[in-house]
PyMOL Python script that loads the backbone (N, CA, C, O; Angstrom):
from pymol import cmd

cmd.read_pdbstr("""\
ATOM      1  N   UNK A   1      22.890   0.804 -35.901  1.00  0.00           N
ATOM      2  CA  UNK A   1      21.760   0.459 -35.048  1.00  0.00           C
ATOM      3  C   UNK A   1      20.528   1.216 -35.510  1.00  0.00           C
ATOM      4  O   UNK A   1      20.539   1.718 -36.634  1.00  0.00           O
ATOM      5  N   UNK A   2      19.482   1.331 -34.735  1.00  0.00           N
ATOM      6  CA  UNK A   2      17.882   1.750 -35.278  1.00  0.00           C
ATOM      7  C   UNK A   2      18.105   3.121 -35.012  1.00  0.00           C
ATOM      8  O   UNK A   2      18.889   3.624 -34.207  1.00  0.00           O
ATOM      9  N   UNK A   3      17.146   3.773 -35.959  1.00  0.00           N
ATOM     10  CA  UNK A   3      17.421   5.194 -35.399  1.00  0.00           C
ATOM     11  C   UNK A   3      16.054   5.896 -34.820  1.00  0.00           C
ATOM     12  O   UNK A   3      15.848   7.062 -34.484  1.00  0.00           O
ATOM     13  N   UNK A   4      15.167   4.702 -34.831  1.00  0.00           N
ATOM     14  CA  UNK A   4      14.003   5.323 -34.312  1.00  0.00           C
ATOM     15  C   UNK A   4      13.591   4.133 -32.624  1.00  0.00           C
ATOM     16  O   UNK A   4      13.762   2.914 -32.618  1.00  0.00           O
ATOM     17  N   UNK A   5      13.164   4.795 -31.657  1.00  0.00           N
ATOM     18  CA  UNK A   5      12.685   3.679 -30.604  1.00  0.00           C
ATOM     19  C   UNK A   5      12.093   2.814 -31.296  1.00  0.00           C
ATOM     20  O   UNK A   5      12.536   1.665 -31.298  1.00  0.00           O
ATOM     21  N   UNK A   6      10.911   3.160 -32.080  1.00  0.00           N
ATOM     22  CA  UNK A   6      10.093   1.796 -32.468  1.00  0.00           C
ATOM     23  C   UNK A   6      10.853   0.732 -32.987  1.00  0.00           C
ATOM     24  O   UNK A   6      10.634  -0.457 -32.754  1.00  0.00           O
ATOM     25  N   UNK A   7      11.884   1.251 -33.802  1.00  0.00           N
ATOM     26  CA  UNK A   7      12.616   0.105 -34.400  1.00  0.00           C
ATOM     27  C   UNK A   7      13.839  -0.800 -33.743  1.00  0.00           C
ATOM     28  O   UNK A   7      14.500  -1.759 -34.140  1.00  0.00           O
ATOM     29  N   UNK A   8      13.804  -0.051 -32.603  1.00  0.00           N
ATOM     30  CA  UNK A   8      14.753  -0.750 -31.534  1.00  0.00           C
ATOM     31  C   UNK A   8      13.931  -1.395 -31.071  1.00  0.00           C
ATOM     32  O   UNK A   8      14.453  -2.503 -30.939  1.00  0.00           O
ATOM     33  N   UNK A   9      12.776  -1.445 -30.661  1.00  0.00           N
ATOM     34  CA  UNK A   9      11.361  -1.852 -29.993  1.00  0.00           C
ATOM     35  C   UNK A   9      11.476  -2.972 -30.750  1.00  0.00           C
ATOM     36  O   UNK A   9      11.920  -4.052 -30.362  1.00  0.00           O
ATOM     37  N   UNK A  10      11.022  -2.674 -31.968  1.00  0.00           N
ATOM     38  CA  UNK A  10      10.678  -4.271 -32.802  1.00  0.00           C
ATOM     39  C   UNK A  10      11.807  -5.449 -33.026  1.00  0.00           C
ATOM     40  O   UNK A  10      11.559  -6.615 -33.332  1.00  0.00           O
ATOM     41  N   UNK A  11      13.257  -4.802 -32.777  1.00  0.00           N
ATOM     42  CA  UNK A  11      14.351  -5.695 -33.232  1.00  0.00           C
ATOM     43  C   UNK A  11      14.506  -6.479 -31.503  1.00  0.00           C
ATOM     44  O   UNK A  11      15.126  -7.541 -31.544  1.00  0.00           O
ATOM     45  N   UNK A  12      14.247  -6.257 -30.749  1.00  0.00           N
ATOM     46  CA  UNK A  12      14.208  -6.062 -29.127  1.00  0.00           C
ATOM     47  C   UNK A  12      13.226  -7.653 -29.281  1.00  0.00           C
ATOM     48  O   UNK A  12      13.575  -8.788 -28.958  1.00  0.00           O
ATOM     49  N   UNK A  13      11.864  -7.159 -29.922  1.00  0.00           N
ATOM     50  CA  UNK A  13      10.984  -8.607 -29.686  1.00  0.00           C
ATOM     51  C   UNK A  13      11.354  -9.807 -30.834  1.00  0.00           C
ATOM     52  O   UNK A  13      11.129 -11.016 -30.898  1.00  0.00           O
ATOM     53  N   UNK A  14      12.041  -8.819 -31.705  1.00  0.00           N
ATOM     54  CA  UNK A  14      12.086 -10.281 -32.858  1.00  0.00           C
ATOM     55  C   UNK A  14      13.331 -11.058 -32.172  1.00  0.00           C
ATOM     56  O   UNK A  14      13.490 -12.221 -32.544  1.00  0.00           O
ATOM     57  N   UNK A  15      14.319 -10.487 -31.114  1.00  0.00           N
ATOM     58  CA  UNK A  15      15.133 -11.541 -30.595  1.00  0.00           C
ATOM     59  C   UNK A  15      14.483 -12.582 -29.899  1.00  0.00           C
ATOM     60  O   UNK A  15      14.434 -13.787 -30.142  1.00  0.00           O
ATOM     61  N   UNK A  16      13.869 -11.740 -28.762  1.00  0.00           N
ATOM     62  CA  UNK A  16      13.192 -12.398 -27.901  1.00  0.00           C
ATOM     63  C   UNK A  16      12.101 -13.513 -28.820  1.00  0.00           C
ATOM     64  O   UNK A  16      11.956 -14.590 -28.241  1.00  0.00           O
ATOM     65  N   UNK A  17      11.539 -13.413 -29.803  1.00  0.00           N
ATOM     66  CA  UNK A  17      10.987 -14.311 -30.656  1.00  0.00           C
ATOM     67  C   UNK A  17      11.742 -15.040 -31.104  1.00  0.00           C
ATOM     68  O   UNK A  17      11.476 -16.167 -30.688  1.00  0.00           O
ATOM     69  N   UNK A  18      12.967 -15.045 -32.049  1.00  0.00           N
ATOM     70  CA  UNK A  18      13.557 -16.074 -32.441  1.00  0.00           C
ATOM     71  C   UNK A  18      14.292 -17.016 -31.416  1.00  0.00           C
ATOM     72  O   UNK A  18      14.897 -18.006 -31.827  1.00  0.00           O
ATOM     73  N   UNK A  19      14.222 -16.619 -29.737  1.00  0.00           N
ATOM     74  CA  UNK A  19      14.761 -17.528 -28.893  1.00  0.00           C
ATOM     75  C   UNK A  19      13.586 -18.545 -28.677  1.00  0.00           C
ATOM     76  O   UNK A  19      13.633 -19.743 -28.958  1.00  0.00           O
ATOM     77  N   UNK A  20      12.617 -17.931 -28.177  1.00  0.00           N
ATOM     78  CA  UNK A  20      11.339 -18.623 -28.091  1.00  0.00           C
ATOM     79  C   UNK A  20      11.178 -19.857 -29.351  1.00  0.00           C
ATOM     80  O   UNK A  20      10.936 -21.051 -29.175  1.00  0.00           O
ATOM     81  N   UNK A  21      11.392 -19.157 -30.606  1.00  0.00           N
ATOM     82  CA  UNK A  21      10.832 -20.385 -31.445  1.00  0.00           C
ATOM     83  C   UNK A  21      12.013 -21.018 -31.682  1.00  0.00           C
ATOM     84  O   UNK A  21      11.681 -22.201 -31.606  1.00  0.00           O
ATOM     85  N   UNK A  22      12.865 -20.998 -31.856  1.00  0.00           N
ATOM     86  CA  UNK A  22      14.224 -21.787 -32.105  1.00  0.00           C
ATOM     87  C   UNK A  22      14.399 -23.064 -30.560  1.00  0.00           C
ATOM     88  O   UNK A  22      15.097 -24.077 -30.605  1.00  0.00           O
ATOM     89  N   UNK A  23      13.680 -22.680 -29.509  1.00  0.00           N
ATOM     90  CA  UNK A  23      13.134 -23.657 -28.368  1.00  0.00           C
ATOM     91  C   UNK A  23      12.500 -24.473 -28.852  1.00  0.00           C
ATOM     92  O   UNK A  23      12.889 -25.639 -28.924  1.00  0.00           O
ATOM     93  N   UNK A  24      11.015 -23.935 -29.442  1.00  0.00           N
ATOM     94  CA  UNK A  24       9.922 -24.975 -29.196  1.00  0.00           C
ATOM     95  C   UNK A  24      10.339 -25.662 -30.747  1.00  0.00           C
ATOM     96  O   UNK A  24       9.807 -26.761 -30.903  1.00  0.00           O
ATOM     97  N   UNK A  25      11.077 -25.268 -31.751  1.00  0.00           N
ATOM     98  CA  UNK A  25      10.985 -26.225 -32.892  1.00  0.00           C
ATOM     99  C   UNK A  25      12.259 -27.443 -32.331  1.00  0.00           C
ATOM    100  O   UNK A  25      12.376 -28.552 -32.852  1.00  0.00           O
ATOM    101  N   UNK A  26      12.996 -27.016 -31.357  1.00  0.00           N
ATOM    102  CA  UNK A  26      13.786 -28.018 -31.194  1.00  0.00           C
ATOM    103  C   UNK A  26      13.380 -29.098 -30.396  1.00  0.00           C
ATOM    104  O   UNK A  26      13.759 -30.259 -30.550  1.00  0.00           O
ATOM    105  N   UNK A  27      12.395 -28.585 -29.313  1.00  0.00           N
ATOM    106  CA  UNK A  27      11.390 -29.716 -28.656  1.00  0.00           C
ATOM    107  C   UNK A  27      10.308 -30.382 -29.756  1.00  0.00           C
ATOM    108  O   UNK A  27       9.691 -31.412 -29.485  1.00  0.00           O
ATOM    109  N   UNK A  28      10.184 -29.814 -30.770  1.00  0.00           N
ATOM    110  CA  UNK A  28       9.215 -30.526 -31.754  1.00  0.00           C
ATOM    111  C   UNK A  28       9.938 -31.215 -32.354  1.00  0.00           C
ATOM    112  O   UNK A  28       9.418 -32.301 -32.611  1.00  0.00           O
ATOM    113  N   UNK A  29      11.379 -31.043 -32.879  1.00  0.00           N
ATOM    114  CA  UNK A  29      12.004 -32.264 -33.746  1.00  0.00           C
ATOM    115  C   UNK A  29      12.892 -33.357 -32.567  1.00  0.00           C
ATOM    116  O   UNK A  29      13.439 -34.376 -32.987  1.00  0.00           O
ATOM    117  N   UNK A  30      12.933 -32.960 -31.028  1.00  0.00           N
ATOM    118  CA  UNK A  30      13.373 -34.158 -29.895  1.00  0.00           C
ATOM    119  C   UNK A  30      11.495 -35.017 -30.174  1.00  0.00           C
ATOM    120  O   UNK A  30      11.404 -36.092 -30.767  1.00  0.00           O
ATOM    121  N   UNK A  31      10.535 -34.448 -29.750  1.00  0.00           N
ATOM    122  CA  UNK A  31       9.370 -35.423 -29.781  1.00  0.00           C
ATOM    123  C   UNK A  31       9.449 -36.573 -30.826  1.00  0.00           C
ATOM    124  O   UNK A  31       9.434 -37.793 -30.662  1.00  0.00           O
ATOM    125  N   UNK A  32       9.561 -35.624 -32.229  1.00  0.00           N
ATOM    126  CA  UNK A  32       9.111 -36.798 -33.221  1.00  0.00           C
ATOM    127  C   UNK A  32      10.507 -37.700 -33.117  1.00  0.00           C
ATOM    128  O   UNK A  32      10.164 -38.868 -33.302  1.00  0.00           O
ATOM    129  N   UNK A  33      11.894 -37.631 -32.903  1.00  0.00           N
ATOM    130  CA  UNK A  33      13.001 -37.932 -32.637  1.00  0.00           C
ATOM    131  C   UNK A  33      12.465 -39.521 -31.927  1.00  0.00           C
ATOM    132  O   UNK A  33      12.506 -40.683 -32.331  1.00  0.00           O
ATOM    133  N   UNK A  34      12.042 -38.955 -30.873  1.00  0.00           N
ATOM    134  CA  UNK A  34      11.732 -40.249 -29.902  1.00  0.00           C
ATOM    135  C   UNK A  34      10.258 -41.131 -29.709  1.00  0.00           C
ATOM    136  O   UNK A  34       9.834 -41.781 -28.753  1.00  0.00           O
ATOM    137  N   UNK A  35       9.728 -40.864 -30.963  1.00  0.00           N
ATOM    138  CA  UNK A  35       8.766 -41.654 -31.350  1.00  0.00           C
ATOM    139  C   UNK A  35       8.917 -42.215 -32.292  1.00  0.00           C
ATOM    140  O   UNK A  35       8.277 -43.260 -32.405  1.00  0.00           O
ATOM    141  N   UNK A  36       9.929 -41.753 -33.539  1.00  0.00           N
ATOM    142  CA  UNK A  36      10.756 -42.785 -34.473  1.00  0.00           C
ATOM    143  C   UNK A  36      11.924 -43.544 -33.665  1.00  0.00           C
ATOM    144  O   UNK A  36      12.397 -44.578 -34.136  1.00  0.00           O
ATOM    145  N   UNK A  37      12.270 -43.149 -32.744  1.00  0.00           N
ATOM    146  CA  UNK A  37      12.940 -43.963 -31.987  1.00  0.00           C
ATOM    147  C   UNK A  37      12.255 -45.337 -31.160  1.00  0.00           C
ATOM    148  O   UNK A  37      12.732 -46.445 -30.914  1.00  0.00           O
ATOM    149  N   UNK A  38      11.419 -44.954 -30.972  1.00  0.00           N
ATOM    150  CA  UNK A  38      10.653 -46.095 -30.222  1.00  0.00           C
ATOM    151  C   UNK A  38       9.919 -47.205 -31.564  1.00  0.00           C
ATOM    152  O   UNK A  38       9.831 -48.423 -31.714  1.00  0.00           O
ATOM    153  N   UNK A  39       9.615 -46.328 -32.132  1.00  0.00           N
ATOM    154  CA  UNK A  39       8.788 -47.211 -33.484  1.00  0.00           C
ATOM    155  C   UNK A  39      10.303 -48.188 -33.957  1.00  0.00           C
ATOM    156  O   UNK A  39      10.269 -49.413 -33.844  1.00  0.00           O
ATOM    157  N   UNK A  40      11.397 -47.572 -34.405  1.00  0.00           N
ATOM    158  CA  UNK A  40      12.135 -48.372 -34.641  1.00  0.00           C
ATOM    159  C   UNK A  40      13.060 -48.962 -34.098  1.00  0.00           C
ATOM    160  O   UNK A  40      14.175 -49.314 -34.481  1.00  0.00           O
ATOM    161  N   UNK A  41      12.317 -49.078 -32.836  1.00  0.00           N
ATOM    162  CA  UNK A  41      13.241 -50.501 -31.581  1.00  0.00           C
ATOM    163  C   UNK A  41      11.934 -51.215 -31.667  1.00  0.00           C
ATOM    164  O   UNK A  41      11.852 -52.093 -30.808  1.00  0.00           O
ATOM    165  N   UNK A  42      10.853 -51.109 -32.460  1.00  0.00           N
ATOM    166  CA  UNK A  42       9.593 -52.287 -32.239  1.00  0.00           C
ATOM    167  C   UNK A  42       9.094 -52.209 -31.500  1.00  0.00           C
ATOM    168  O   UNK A  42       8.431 -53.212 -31.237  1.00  0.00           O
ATOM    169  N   UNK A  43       8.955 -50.932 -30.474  1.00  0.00           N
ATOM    170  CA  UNK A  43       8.130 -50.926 -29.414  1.00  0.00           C
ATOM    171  C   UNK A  43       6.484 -49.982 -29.737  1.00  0.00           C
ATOM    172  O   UNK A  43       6.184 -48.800 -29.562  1.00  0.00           O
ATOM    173  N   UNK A  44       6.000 -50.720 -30.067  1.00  0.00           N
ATOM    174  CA  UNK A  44       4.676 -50.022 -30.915  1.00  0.00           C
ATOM    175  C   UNK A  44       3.908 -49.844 -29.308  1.00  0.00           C
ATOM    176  O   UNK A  44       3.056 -48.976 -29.498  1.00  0.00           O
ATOM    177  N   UNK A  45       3.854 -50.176 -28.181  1.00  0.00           N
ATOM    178  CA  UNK A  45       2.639 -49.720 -27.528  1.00  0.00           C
ATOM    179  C   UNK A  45       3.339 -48.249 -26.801  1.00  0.00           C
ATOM    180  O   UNK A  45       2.704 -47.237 -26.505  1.00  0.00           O
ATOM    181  N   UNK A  46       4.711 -48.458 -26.635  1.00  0.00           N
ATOM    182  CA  UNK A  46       5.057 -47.393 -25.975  1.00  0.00           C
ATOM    183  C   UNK A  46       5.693 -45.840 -27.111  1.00  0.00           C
ATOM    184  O   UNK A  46       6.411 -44.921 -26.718  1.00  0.00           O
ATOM    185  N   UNK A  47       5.195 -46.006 -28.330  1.00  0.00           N
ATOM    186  CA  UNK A  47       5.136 -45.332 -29.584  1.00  0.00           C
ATOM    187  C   UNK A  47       4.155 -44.397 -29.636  1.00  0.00           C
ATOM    188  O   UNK A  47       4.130 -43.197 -29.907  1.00  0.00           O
ATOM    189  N   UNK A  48       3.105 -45.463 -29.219  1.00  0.00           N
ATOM    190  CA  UNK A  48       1.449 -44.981 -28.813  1.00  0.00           C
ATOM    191  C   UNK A  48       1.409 -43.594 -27.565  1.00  0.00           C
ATOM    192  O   UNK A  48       1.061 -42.415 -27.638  1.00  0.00           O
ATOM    193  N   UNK A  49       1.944 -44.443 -26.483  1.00  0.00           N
ATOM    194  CA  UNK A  49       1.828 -43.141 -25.528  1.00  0.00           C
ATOM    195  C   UNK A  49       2.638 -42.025 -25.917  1.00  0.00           C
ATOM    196  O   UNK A  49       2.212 -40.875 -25.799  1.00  0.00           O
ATOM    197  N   UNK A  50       3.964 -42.325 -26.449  1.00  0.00           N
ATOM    198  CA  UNK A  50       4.543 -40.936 -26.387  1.00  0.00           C
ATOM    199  C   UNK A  50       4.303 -40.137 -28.032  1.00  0.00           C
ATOM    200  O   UNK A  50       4.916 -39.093 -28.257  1.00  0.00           O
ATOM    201  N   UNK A  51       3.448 -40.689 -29.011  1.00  0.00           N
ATOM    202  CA  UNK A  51       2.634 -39.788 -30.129  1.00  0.00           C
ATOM    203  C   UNK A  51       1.587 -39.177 -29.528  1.00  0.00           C
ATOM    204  O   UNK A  51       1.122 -38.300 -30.256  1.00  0.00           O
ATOM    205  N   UNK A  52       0.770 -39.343 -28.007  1.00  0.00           N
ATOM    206  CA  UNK A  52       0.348 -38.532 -27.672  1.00  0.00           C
ATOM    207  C   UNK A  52       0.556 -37.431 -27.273  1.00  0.00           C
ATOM    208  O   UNK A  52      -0.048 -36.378 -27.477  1.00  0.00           O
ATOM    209  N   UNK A  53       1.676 -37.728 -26.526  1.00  0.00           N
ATOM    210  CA  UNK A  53       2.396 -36.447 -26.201  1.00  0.00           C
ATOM    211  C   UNK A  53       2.657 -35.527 -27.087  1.00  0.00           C
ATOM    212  O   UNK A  53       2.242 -34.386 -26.881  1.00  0.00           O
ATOM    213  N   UNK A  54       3.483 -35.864 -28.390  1.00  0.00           N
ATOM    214  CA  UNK A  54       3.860 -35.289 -29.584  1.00  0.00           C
ATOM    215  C   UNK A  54       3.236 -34.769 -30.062  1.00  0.00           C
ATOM    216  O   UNK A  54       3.618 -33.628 -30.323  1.00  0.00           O
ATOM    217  N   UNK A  55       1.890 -35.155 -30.523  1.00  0.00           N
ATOM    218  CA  UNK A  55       1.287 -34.571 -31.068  1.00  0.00           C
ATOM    219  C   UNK A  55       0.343 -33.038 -30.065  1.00  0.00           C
ATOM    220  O   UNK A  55      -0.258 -32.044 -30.475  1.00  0.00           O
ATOM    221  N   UNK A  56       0.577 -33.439 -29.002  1.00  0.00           N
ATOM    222  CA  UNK A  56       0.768 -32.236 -28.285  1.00  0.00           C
ATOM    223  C   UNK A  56       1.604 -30.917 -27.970  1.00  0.00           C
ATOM    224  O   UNK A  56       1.252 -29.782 -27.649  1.00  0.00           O
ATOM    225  N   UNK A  57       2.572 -31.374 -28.138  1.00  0.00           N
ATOM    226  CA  UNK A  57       3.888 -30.310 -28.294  1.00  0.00           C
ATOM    227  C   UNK A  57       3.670 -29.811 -29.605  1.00  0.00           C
ATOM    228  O   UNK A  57       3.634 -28.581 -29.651  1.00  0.00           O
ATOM    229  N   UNK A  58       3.485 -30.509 -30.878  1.00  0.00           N
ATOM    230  CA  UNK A  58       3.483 -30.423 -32.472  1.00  0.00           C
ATOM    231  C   UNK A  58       2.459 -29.125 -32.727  1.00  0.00           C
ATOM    232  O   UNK A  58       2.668 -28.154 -33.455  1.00  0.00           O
ATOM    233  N   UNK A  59       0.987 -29.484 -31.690  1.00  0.00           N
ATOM    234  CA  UNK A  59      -0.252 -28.625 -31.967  1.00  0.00           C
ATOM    235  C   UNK A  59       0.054 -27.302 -31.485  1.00  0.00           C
ATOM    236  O   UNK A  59      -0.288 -26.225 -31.975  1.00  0.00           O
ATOM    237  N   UNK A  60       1.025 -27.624 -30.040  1.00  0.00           N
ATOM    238  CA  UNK A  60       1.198 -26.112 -29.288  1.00  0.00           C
ATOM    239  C   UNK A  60       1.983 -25.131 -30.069  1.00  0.00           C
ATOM    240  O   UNK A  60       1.782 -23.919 -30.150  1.00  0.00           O
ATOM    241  N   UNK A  61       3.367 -26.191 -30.912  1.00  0.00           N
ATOM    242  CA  UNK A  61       4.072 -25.105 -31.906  1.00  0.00           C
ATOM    243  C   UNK A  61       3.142 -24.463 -32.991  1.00  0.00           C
ATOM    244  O   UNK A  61       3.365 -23.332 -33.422  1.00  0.00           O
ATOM    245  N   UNK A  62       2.362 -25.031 -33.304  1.00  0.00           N
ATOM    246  CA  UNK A  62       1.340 -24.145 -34.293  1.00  0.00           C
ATOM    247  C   UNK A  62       0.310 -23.431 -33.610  1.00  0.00           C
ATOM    248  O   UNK A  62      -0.055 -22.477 -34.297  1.00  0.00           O
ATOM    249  N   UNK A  63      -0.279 -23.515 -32.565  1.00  0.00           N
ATOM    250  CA  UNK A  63      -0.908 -22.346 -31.779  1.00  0.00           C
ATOM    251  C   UNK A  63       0.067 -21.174 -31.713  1.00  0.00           C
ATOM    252  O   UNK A  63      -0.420 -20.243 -32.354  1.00  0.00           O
ATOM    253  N   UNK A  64       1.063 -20.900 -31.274  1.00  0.00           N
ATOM    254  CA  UNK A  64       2.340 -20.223 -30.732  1.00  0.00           C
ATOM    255  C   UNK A  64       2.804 -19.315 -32.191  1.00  0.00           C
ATOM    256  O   UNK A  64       3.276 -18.181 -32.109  1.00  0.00           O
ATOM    257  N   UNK A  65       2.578 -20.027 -33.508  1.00  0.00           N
ATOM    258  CA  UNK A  65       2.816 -19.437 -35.025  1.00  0.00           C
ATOM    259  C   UNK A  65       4.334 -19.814 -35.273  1.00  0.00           C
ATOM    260  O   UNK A  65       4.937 -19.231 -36.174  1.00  0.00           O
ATOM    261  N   UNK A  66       5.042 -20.881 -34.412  1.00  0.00           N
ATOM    262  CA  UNK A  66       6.001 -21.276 -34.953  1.00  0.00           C
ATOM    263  C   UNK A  66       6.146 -22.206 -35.899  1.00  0.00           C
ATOM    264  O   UNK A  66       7.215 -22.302 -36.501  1.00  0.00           O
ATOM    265  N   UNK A  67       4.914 -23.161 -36.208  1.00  0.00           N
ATOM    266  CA  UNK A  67       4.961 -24.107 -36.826  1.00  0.00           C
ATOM    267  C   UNK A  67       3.454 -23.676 -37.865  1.00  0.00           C
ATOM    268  O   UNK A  67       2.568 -22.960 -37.398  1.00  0.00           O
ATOM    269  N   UNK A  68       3.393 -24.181 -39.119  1.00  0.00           N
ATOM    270  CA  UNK A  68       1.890 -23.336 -39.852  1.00  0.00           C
ATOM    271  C   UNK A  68       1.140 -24.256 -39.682  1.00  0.00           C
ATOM    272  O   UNK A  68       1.654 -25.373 -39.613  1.00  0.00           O
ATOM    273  N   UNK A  69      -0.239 -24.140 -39.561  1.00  0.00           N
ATOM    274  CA  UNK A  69      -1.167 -24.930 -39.467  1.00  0.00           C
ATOM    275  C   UNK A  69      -1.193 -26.471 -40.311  1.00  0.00           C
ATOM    276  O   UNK A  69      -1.694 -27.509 -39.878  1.00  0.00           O
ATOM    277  N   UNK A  70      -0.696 -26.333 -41.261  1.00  0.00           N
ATOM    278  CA  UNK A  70      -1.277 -27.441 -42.456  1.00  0.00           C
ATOM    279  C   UNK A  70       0.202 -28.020 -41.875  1.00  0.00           C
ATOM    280  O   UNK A  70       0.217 -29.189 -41.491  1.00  0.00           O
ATOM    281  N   UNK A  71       1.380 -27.266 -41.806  1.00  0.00           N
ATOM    282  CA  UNK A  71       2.744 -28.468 -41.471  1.00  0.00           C
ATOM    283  C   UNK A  71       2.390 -29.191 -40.273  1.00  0.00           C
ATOM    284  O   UNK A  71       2.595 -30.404 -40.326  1.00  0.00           O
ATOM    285  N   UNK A  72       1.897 -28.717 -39.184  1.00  0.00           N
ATOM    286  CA  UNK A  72       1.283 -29.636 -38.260  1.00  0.00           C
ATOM    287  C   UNK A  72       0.455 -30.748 -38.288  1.00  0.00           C
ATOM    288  O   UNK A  72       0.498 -31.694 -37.502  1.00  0.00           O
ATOM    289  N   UNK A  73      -0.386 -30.581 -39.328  1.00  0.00           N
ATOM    290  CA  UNK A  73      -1.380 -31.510 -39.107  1.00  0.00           C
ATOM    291  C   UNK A  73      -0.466 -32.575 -40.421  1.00  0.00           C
ATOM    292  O   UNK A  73      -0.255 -33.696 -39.956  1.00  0.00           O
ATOM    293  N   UNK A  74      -0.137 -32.474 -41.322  1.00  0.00           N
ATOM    294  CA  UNK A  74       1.135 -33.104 -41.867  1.00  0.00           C
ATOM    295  C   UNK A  74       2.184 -33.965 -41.010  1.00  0.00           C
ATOM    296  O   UNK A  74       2.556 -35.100 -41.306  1.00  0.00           O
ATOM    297  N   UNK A  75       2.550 -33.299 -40.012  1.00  0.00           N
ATOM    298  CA  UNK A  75       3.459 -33.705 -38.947  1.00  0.00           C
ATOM    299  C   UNK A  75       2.811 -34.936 -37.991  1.00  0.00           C
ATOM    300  O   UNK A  75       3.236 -36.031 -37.621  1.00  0.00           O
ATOM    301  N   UNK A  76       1.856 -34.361 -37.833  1.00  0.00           N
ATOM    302  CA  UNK A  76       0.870 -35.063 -37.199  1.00  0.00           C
ATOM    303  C   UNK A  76       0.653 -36.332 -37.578  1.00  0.00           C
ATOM    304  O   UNK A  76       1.112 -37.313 -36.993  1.00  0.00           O
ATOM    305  N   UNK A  77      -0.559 -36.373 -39.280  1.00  0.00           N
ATOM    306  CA  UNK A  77      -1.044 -37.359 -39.545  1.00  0.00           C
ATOM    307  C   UNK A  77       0.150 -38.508 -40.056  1.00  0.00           C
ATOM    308  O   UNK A  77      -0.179 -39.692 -40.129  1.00  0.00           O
ATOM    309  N   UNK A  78       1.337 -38.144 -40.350  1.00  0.00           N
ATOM    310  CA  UNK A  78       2.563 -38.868 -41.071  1.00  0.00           C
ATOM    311  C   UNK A  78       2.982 -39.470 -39.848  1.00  0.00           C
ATOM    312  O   UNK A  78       2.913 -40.699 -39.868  1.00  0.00           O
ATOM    313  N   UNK A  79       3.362 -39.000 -38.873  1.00  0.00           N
ATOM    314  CA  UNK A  79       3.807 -39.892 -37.419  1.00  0.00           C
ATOM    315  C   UNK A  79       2.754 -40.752 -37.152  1.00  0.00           C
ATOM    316  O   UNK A  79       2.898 -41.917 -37.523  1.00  0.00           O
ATOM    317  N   UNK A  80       1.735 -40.442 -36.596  1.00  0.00           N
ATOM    318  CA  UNK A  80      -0.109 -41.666 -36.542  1.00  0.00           C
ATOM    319  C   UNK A  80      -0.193 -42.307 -37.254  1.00  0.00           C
ATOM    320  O   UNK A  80      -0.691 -43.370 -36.882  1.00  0.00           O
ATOM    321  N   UNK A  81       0.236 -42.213 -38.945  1.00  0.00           N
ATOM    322  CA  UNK A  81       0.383 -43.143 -39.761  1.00  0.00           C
ATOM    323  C   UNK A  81       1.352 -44.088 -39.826  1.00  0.00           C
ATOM    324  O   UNK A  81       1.088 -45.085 -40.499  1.00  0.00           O
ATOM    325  N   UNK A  82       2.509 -44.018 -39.242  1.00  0.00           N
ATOM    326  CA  UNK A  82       3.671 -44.967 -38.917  1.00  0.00           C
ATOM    327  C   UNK A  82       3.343 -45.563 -37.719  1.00  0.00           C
ATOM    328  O   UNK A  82       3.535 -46.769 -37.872  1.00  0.00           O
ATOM    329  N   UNK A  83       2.949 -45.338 -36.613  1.00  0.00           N
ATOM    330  CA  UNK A  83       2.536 -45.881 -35.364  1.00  0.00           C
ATOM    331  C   UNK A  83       1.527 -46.813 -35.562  1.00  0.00           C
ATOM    332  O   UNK A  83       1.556 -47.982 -35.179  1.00  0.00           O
ATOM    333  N   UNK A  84       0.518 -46.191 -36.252  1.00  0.00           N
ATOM    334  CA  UNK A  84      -0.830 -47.037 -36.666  1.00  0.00           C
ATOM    335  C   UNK A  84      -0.461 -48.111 -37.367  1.00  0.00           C
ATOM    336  O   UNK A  84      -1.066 -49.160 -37.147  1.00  0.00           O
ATOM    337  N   UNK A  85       0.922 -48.078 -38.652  1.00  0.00           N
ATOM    338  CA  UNK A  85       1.179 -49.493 -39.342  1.00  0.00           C
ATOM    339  C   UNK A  85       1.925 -50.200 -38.576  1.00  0.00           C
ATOM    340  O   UNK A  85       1.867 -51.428 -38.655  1.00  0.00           O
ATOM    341  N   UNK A  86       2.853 -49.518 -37.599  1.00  0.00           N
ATOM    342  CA  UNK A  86       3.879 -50.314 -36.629  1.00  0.00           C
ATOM    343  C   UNK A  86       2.658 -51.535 -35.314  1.00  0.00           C
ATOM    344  O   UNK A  86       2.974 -52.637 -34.866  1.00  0.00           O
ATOM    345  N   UNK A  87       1.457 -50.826 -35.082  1.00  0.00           N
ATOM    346  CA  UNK A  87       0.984 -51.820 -34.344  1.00  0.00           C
ATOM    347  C   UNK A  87       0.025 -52.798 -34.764  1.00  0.00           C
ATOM    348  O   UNK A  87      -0.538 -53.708 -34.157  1.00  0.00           O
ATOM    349  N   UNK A  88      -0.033 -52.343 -36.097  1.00  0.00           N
ATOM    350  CA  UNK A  88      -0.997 -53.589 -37.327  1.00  0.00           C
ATOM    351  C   UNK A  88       0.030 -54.980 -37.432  1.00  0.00           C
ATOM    352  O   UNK A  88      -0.370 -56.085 -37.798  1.00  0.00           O
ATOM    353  N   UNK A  89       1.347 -54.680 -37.052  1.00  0.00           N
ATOM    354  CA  UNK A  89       2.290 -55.942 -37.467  1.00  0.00           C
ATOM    355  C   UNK A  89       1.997 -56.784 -36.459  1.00  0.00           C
ATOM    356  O   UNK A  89       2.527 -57.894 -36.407  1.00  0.00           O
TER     357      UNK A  89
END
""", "prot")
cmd.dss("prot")
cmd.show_as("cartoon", "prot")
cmd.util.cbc("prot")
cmd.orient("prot")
């Protein structure tokens, strides 16, 4: 074990951190889950509402530093881009 407090201190928050983010990346891969789910039952308007959502959860994991800035907006523009061709058909 640590032999100093601080380092019990820091191993103390990196749990408590890896519970936290091991949460929100699993709510980020259920979102996009069920917006490729909807895109591929052909339901393009109800694709629409719930990429809003997504891309809400997607932005919060990268505020939070679980997700990096540029993979988000990646995450982001690649889902909007499938939704956007799914309701051009």
């Amino acid at each position: 074990m640590s032999k100093s407090s601080s380092a019990e201190k820091r191993h103390k928050q990196s749990l408590k951190r890896k519970i936290r983010n091991r949460h929100i990346r699993s709510t980020v891969k259920s979102a996009v889950k069920e917006v490729r789910t909807a895109l591929s039952g052909s339901d393009a308007p109800k694709a629409v509402e719930i990429l809003k959502e997504t891309s809400s959860v997607i932005a919060r994991a990268g505020s939070k530093g679980v997700l990096h800035k540029k993979t988000v907006a990646r995450k982001v523009s690649r889902l909007s881009k499938a939704v956007h061709k799914a309701t051009k058909k």
